[in-house]
BAMAR-30634 format. One record per residue: x, y, z of N, C-alpha, C, O in turn; residue number from 1. Coordinates in steps of 0.05 Angstrom, whole numbers, plus 5000, padded with zeros to 4 digits. Example, Ala and Ser with C-alpha at 12.3 -4.5 7.8 and 13.67 -1.06 7.14 Angstrom:
<sites>
  n.c1  n.c2  n.c3  ca.c1  ca.c2  ca.c3  c.c1  c.c2  c.c3  o.c1  o.c2  o.c3   nr
  5264  4886  5156   5246   4910   5156  5264  4934  5156  5285  4934  5169    1
  5257  4955  5142   5273   4979   5143  5258  5001  5157  5268  5023  5161    2
</sites>
This chain:
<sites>
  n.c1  n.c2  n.c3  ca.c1  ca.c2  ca.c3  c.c1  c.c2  c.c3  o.c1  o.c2  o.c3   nr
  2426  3373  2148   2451   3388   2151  2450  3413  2133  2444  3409  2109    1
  2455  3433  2141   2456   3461   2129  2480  3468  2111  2500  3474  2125    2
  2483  3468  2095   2514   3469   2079  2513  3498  2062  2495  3504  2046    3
  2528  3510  2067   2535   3541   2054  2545  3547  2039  2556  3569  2036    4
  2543  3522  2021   2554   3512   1994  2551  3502  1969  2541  3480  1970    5
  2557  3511  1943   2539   3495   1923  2561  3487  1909  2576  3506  1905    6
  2570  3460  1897   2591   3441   1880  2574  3434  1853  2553  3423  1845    7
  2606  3452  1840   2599   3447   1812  2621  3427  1807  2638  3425  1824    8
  2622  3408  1780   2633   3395   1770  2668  3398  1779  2682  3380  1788    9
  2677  3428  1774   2710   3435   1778  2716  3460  1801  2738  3469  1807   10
  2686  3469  1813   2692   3488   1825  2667  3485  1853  2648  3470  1852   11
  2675  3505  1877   2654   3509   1892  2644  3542  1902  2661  3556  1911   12
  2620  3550  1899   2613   3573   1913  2603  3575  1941  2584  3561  1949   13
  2616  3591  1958   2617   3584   1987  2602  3614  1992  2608  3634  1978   14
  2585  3615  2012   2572   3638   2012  2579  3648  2050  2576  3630  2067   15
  2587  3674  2057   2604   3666   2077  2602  3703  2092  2612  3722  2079   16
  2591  3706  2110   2591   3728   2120  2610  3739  2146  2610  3733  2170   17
  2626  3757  2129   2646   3765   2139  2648  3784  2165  2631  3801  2164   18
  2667  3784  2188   2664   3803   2208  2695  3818  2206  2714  3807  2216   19
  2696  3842  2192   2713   3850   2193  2725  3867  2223  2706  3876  2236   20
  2749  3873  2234   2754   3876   2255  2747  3871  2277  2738  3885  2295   21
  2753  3842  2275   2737   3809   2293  2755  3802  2314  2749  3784  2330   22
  2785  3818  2318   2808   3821   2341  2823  3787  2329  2847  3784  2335   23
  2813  3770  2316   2829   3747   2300  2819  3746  2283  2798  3758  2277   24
  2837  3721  2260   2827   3716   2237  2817  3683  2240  2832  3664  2241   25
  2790  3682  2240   2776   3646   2245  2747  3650  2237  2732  3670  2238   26
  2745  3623  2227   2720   3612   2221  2707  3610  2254  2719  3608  2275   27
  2681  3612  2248   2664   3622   2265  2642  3590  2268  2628  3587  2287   28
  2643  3566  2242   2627   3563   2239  2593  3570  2218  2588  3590  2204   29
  2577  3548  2222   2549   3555   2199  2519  3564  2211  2504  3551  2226   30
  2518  3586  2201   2487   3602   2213  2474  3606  2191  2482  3609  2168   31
  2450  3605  2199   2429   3615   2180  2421  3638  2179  2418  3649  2201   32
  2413  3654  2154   2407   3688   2159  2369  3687  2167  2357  3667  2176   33
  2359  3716  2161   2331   3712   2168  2324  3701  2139  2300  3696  2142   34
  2331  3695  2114   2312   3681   2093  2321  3649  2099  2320  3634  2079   35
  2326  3641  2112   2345   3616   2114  2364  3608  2102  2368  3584  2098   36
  2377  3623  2095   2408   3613   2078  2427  3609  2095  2433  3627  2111   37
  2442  3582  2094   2463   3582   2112  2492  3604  2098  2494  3615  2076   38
  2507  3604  2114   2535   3617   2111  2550  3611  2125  2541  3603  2146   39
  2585  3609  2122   2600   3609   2139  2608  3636  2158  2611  3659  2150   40
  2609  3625  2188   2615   3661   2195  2641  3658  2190  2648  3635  2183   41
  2657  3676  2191   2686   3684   2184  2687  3709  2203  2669  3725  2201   42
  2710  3714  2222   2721   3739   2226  2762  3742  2213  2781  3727  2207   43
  2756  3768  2216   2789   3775   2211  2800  3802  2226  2789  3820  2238   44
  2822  3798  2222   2820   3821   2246  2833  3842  2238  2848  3853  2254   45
  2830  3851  2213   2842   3876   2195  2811  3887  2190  2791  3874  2195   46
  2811  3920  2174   2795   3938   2169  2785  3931  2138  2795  3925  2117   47
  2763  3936  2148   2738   3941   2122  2761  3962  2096  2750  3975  2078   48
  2780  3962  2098   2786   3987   2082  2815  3971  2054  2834  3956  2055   49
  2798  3992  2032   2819   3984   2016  2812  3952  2008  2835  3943  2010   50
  2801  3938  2004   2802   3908   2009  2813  3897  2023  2819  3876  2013   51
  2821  3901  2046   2841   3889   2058  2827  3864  2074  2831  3840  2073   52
  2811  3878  2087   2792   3844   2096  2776  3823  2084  2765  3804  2096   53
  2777  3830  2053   2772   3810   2030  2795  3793  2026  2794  3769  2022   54
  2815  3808  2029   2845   3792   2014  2852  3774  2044  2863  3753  2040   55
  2846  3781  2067   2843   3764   2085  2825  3747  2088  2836  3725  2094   56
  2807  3745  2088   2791   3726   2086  2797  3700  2064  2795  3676  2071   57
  2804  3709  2037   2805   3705   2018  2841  3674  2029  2842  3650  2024   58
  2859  3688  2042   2880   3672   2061  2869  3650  2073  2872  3626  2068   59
  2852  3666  2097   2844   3651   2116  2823  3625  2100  2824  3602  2110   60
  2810  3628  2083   2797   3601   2074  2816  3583  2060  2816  3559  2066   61
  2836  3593  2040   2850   3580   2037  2872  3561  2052  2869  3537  2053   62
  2886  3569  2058   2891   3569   2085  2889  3545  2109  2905  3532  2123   63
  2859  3546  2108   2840   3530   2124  2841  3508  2104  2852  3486  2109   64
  2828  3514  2079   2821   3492   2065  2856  3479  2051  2860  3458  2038   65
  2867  3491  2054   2897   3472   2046  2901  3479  2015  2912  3464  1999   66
  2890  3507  2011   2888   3511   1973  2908  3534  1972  2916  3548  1990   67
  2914  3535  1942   2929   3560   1939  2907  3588  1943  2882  3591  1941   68
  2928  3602  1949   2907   3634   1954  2890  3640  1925  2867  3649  1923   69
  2912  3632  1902   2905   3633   1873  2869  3622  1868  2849  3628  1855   70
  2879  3603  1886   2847   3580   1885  2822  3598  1893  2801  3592  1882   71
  2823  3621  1911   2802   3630   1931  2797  3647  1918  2815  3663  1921   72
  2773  3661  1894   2765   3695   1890  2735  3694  1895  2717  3678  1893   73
  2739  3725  1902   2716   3739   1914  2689  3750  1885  2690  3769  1870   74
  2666  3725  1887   2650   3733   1855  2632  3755  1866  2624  3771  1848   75
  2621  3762  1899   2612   3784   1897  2604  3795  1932  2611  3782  1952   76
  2594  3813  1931   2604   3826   1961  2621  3839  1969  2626  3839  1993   77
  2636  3853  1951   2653   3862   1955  2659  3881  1988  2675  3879  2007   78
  2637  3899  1982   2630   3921   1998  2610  3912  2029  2608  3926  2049   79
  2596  3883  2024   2586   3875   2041  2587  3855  2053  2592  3834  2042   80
  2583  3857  2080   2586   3831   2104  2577  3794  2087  2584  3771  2091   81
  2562  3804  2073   2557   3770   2059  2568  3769  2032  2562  3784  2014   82
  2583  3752  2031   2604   3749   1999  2598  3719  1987  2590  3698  1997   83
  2604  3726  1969   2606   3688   1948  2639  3692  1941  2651  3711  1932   84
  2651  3662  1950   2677   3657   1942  2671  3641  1929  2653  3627  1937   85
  2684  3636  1896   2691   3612   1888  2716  3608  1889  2734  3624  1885   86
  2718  3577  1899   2740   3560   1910  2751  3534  1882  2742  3512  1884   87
  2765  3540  1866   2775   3536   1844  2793  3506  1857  2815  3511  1866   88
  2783  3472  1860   2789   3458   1873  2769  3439  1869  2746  3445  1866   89
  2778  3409  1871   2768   3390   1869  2743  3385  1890  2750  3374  1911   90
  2717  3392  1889   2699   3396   1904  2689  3369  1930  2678  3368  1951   91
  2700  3353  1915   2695   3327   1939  2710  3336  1969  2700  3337  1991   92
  2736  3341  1958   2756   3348   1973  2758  3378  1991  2775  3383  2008   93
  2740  3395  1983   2735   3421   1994  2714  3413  2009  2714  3419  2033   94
  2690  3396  1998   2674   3394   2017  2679  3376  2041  2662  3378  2058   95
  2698  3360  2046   2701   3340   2069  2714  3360  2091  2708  3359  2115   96
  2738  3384  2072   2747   3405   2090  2729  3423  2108  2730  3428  2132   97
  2709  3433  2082   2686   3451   2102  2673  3440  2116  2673  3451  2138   98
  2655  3417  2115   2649   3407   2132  2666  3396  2167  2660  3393  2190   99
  2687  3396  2148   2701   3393   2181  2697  3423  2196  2687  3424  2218  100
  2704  3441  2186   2711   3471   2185  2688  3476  2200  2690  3483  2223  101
  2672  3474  2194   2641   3474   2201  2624  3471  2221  2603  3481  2229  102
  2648  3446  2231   2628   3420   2251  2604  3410  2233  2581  3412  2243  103
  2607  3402  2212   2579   3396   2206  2574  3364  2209  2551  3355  2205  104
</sites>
């Protein structure tokens, strides 16, 4: 099973490539890039501009995963289609979510 995810003790890093102006905001599901790293796809359906499709995204996982927005920040990618979120949340419990999220 491919997981796009790594669990630390109090937290998780979710690695997650984003499609900004995607016509909705949804999980897409888990792909692999060309080095083999899985990711979640994610679209949203606001513009690359201003952060605005970070701070959406940043919703939309929360959101999904049932956490405060507080819970969801962006550690890097800002500017690019593949980002690391850490998800500030009891990791057992994020992971049963993404995995659903996932189909995994």
């Amino acid at each position: 099973m491919i997981r796009p995810y790594q669990a630390f003790s109090d937290h998780l890093l979710l690695a997650v490539r984003l499609t900004p102006n995607g016509g909705r905001d949804q999980i897409d599901g888990v792909e692999l890039d060309a080095d083999g790293k899985a990711h979640l796809k994610a679209r949203v359906s606001v513009p690359p501009e201003k952060g605005k499709a970070n701070k959406a995204l940043t919703a939309l996982i929360a959101k999904r995963l049932g956490i405060a927005k507080s819970s969801v920040s962006l550690v890097s990618g800002d500017t690019s289609r593949k980002k690391i979120l850490r998800i500030d949340a009891d990791p057992e419990d994020v992971i049963k979510k993404l995995d659903a999220l996932s189909g995994s």
